[in-house]
N, C-alpha and C positions, 0 to 999 in steps of 0.2 A: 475384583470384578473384571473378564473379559470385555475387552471394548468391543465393538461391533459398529460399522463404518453406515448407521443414520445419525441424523441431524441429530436426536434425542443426547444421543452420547457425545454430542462434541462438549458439552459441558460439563458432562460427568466423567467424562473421562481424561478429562485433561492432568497433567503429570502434577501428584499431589507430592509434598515434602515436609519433611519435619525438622522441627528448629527449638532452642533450649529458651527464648527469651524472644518479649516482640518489643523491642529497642530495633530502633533506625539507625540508618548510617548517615552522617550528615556532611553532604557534597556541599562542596567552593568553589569546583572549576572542572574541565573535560578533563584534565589531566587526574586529576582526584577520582572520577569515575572512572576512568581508566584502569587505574591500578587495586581499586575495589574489586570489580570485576575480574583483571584478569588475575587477582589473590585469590581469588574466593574457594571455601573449598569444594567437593565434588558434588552436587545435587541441591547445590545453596540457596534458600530464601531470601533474597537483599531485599530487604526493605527500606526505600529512600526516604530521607526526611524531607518535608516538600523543599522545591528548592528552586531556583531560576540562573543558570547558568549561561554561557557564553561557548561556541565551537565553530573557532575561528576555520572558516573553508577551508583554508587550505592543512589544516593539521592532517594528521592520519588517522584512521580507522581504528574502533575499538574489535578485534576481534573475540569472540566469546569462546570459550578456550572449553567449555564443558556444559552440561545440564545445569538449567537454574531457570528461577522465576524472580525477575528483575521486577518489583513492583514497587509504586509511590504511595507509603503509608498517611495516605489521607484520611485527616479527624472530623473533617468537614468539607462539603461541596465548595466551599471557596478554594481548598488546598490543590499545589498544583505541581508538577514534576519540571519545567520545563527546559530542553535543550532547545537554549537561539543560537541559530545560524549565524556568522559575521562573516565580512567582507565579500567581492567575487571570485569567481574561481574559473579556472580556463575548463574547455570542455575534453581536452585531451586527456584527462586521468577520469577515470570511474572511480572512484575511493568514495565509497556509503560510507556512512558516520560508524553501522555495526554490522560486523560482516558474521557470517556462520560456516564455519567449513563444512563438508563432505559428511566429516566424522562424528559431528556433534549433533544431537539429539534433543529432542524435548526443551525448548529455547520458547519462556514465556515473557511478553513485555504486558505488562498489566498497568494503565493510569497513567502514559506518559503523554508530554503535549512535549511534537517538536515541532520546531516554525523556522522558518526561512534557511534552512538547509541547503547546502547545493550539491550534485552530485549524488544522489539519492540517499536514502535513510537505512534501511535496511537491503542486506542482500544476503537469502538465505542458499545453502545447498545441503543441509541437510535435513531429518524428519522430523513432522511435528512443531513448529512453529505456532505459540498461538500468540496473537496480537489481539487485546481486548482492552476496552472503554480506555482506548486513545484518540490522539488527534496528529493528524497531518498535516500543515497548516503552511499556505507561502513558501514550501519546499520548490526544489527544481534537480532535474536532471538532465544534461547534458542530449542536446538533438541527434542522438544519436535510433539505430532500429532496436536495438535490445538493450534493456536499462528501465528502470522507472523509480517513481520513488519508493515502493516494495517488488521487490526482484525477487519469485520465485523459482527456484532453477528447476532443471533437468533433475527428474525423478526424487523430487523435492515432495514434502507434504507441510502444509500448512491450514491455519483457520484463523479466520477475523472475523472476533463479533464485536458490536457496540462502540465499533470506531468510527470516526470522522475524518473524510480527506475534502482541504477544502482550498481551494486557488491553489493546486499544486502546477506547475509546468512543467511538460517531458514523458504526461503520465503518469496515473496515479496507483495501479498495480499491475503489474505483467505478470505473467506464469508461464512456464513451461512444466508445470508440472501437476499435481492434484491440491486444489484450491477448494476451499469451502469458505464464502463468505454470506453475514447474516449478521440483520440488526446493523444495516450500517446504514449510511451518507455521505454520497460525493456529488460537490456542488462545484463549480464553476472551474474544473480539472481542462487543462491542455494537454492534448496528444505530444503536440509540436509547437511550441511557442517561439516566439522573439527571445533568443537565448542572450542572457547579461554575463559578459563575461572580460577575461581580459586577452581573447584570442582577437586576433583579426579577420581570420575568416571562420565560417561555421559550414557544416553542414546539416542538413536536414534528417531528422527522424524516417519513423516509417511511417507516421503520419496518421494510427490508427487508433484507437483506444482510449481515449481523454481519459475515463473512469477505470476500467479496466481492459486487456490484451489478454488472452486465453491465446498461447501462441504454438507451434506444431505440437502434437506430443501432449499438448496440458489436457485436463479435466476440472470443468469449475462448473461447483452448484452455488445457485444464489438465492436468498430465501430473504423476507422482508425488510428491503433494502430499497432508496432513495436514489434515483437517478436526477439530480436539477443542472441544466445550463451547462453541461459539461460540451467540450468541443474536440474535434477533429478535423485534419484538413485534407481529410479523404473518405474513409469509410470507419462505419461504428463510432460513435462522439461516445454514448453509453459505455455499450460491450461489445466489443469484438472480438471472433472466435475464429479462428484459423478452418477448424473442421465441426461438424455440429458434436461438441462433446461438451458445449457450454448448456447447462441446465437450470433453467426455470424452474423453480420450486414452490415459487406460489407465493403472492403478496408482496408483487415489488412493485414501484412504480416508475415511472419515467417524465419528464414536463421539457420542454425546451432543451433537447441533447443535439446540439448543431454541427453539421458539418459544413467547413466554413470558410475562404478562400485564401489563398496562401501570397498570391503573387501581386507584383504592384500595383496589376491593374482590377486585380479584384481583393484586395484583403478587406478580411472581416466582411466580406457578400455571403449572407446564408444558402449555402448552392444543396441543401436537405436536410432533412430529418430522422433521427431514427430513435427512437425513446424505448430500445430492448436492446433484444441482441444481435447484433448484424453477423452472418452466416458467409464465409467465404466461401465455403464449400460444406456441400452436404453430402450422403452417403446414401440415401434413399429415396427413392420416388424418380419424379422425371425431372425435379429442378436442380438445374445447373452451379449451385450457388447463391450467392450474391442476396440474400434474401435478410432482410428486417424484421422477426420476429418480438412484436412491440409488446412489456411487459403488462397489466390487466389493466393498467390504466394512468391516470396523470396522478401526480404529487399531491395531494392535499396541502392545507397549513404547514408554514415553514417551521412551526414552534418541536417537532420534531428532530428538525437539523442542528444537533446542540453546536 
């Protein structure tokens, strides 16, 4: 089947594999996943036995060495994947938990829950990316301008459906590249937060994006997808789009996305709102910029936000 770049085929055409046996692999610790992964052979199904492990911050990165669909062979809705974050970590290294080089292609994370991560979670640079029915959870990344807890780079392709980011700090996806996200929820996401670390001084973010950054260069469509409580301490708490090539595609919403004060004599003072997509710059017509195009409407029932 040729793929063809609508929404229809983000599902069906996601990179399918074959495998001799549907036996798990059964993880005890980051370093154990580690060495799964970077054994595995060329185009490999791993299927995790659920599991709950530990990823002390300061360790290093797993990087994913080839094609594969990492997914948590769940028997039942209780079952659960999950990498914890431990201890803090200084803001001067960028080290995500799983990195993607340049070279490698077609990288699926299916079912996983990570929580309290720091220095972000993923960082992709090559094509194809899909991230589906996970969860982001009490992560953080470093107050830095480029970074978040999903980093999609420069001429990068990725897709997130039916995932969850939720109290993340630092931002909860950037892109610099072609982003299709759908079927999600981010709730209560920082731009730029109170960074926990073991540095003495910190610097500031760029302050934009709580939920998502669409940044020079990106393209991001977003289609029935949850905008709650997310914050910023400048522009766009929602979505923020460098130039208008962030796309509304219908059935999102937005409820309380704040932009919010940063300094001592105003933190945490609501200084706006914007519940879509705030527009840096636009390309057409006679507006300048700067504009808040608000998604169809507020959030319904939270029973949604799993």
């Amino acid at each position: 089947m040729k793929c063809t770049p609508t929404l229809l085929s983000l599902i069906l055409c996601m990179p399918t594999y074959t495998f001799a046996s549907c036996a798990c692999e059964t993880i005890d610790s980051w370093e154990n996943l580690k060495n799964i992964i970077q054994s595995s052979s060329t185009d490999a199904l791993l299927r995790l036995c659920p599991f709950q492990i530990e990823k002390p911050n300061v360790e290093s990165s797993i990087t994913i060495p080839k094609s594969m669909h990492i997914m948590c062979a769940k028997e039942s809705r209780s079952d659960e994947c999950i990498i914890q974050g431990t201890h803090n970590t200084g803001s001067s290294t960028n080290n995500e938990a799983f990195k993607i080089p340049q070279n490698v292609h077609n990288v699926w994370f299916q079912g996983l829950n990570f929580q309290g991560i720091g220095n972000g979670v993923i960082k992709s640079e090559g094509l194809n990316l899909q991230i589906t029915d996970s969860t982001f959870e009490n992560c953080q990344f470093p107050p830095k301008s480029r970074g978040a807890i999903v980093l999609i780079e420069v001429n990068s392709t990725a897709t997130i459906i039916d995932t969850t980011f939720r109290n993340n700090k630092g931002g909860a996806v950037q892109s610099y590249g072609k982003l299709t996200v759908s079927h999600c929820a981010f709730t209560d996401n920082e731009s730029t937060p109170i960074w926990i670390s073991n540095d003495e001084t910190e610097s500031r973010g760029g302050g934009v994006g709580g939920a998502i950054m669409n940044g020079p260069g990106g393209y991001l469509k977003i289609y029935d997808s949850r905008f709650l409580r997310n914050e910023a301490d400048k522009n766009g708490p929602a979505v923020w789009s460098y130039e208008d090539t962030a796309i509304d595609l219908g059935s999102n919403c937005g409820t309380e996305n704040h932009i919010v004060g940063n300094s001592q004599s105003n933190e945490g003072v609501i200084l706006g709102v914007c519940d879509g997509i705030y527009y840096k710059e636009v390309s057409s017509g006679d507006s300048t910029g700067n504009l808040c195009a608000s998604f169809g409407g507020e959030c319904g029932s939270p029973i949604l936000d799993k």
